[in-house]
N, C-alpha and C positions, 0 to 999 in steps of 0.2 A: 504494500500500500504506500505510495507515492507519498499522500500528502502528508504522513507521521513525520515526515523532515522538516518541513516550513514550522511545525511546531516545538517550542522550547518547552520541555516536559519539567515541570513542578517540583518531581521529585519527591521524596519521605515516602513512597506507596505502601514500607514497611511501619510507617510511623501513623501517619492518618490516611485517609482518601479523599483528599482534597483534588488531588492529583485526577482520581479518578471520574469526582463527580462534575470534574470540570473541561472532561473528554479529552481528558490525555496531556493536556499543558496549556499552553497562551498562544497562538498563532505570531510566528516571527511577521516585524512590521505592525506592529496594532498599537492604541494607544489604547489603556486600560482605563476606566474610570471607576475611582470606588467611591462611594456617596457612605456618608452616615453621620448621625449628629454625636455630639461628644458622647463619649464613653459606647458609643457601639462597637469599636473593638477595629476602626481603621488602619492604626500605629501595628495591632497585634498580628493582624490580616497579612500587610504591606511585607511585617517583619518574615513571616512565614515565607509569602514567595520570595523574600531578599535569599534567605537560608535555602529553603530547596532548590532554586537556579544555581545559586553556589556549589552544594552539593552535586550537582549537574556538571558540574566546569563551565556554568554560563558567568563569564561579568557583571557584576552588579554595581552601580555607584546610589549612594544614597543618600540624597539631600534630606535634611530633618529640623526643620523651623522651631523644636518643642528640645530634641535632647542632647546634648553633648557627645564627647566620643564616650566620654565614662559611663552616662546615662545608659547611653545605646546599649553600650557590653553588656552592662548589668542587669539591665531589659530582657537581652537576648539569652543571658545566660538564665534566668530567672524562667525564661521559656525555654529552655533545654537546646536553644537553637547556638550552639559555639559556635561561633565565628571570628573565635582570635586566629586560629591558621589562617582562615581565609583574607582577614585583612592584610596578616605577614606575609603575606604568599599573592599578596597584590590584588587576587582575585575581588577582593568587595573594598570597594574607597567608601569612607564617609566622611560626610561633609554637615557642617551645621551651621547653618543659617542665621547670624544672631540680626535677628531682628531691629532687637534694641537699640544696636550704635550701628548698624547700617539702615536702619529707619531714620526716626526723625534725632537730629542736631537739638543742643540746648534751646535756640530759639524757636522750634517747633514750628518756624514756615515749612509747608508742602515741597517747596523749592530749594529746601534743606536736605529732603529724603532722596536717598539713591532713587533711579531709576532701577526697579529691582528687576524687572524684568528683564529686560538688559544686560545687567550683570548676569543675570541664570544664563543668557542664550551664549556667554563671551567666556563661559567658564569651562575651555576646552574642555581639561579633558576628565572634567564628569561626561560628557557629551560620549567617551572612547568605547566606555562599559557598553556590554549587550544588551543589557537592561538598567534603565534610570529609573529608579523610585525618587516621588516628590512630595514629602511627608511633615507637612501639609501646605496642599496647596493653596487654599483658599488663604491662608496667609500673607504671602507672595504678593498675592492678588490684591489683597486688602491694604497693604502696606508701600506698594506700588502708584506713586501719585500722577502719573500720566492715563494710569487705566482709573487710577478710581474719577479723574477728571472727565472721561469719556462716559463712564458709568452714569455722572451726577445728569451728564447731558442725553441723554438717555441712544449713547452710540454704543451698544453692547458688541456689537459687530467691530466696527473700526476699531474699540479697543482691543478685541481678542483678534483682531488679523495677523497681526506679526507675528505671536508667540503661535498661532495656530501653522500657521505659513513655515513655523522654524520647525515645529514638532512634526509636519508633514514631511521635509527633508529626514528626520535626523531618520522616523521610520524608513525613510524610502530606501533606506541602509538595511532593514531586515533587523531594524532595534526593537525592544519594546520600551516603552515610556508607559510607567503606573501612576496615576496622581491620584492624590487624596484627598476628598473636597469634605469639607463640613458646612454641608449647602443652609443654616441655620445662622452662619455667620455674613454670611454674601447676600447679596440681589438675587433672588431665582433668573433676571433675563442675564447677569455677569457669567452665571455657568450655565445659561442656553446653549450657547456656542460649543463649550468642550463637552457638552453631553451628543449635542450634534453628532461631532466626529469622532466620538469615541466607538473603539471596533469592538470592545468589550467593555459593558457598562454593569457595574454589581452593585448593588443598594444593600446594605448594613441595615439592620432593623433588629428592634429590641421587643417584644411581644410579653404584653405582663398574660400569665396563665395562672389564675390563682395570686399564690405568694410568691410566684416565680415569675423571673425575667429571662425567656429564651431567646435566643439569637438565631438571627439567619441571614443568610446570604439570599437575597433575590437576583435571580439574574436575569434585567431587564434588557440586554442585547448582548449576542455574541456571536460576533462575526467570521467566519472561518473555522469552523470548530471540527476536531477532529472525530469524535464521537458524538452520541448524544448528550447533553451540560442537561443535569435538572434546572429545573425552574427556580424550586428555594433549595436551601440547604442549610440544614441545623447544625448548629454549631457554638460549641462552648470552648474559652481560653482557659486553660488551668496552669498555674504554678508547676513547675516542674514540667511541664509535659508538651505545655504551647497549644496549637489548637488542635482540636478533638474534634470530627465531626460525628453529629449524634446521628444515632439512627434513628430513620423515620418511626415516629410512632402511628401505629395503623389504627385510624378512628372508626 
């Protein structure tokens, strides 16, 4: 079967079935989209396919707006996902975002703040990896005062053209680009645009059942897929173990 090649496989199949329930891996060239409001488990999601690409021998670079390098490790090691060889061994770069002094200057004009965007698309060589996770996007976005000025004027398009225009090259490489939006902090028409073109689109959703908060993955597009991808997928993050996907309970 031809087309198992174009796709970069997930990985852990001995760990969880992530892998599995998402037909075999990510379709090389796709931009991922993962939607969910705080604490639906984006960061934990994102961390998972950083690690199983790795484990792959796929490249991973990963920009992270929320943790440190220490943060991350400790993250990662906390979900069982080790990724100190991989960072020594070149394979996973991380990169963190500090918002705060490349945002706004003490005098807090607009025209104070990096052009963030910008700076992301000039930052070779993140761009090198086979796969770019951007964690969290909406950040970026928010923090960026060229786009948030198009936003106020209600040009959601002409703001996201460049950055859309740049993430369609770096695909046209046979990369994948993951972002991670907390559509709760943003305009819904500011992420029209990347929901648009995203070739795989996954909604994070929190579901109170009783006294429980379950989770799942919806997956509201998925473009090029190798097998068949469920529709939701349950799924719990645990200590030690990283993510767990549950089995279907039959109603």
């Amino acid at each position: 079967m031809q087309h198992i090649r174009n796709i970069r496989s997930l990985g852990l199949d001995d760990h969880d079935r992530l892998n599995k329930e998402l037909g075999g891996g990510i379709p090389r060239g796709s931009i991922v989209l993962i939607e969910g409001d705080y604490g639906a488990g984006k960061s934990a999601v994102s961390q998972r396919l950083a690690y199983g690409f790795c484990q792959e021998e796929t490249t991973v670079s990963i920009l992270s707006t929320e943790l440190t390098i220490g943060g991350f490790l400790d993250q990662m090691h906390s979900l069982s996902y080790d990724v100190v060889d991989h960072v020594l061994n070149e394979r996973l770069l991380f990169l963190h975002a500090n918002l705060e002094t490349g945002g706004v200057l003490s005098n807090g004009g607009a025209e104070s703040r990096m052009d963030l965007l910008t700076r992301l698309m000039e930052a070779k060589t993140m761009w090198m990896a086979d796969v770019i996770v951007i964690d969290t996007f909406d950040a970026i976005l928010r923090n960026d005062p060229t786009f948030e000025a198009l936003i106020r004027k209600n040009e959601e398009r002409q703001a996201a053209l460049e950055i859309i225009s740049f993430f369609r090259d770096v695909i046209s490489e046979g990369k994948i680009i993951v972002l991670t939006v907390d559509p709760s902090t943003v305009d819904g028409d500011a992420i029209g645009p990347f929901r648009a073109i995203a070739d795989v689109f996954l909604e994070l959703e929190m579901i109170e059942v009783g006294n429980d908060v379950r989770r799942q993955i919806s997956v509201k597009r998925f473009a090029g897929m190798g097998e068949q991808v469920g529709d939701t997928i349950g799924y719990s993050v645990r200590s030690g173990t990283g993510i767990v996907i549950e089995s279907r309970s039959v109603a």
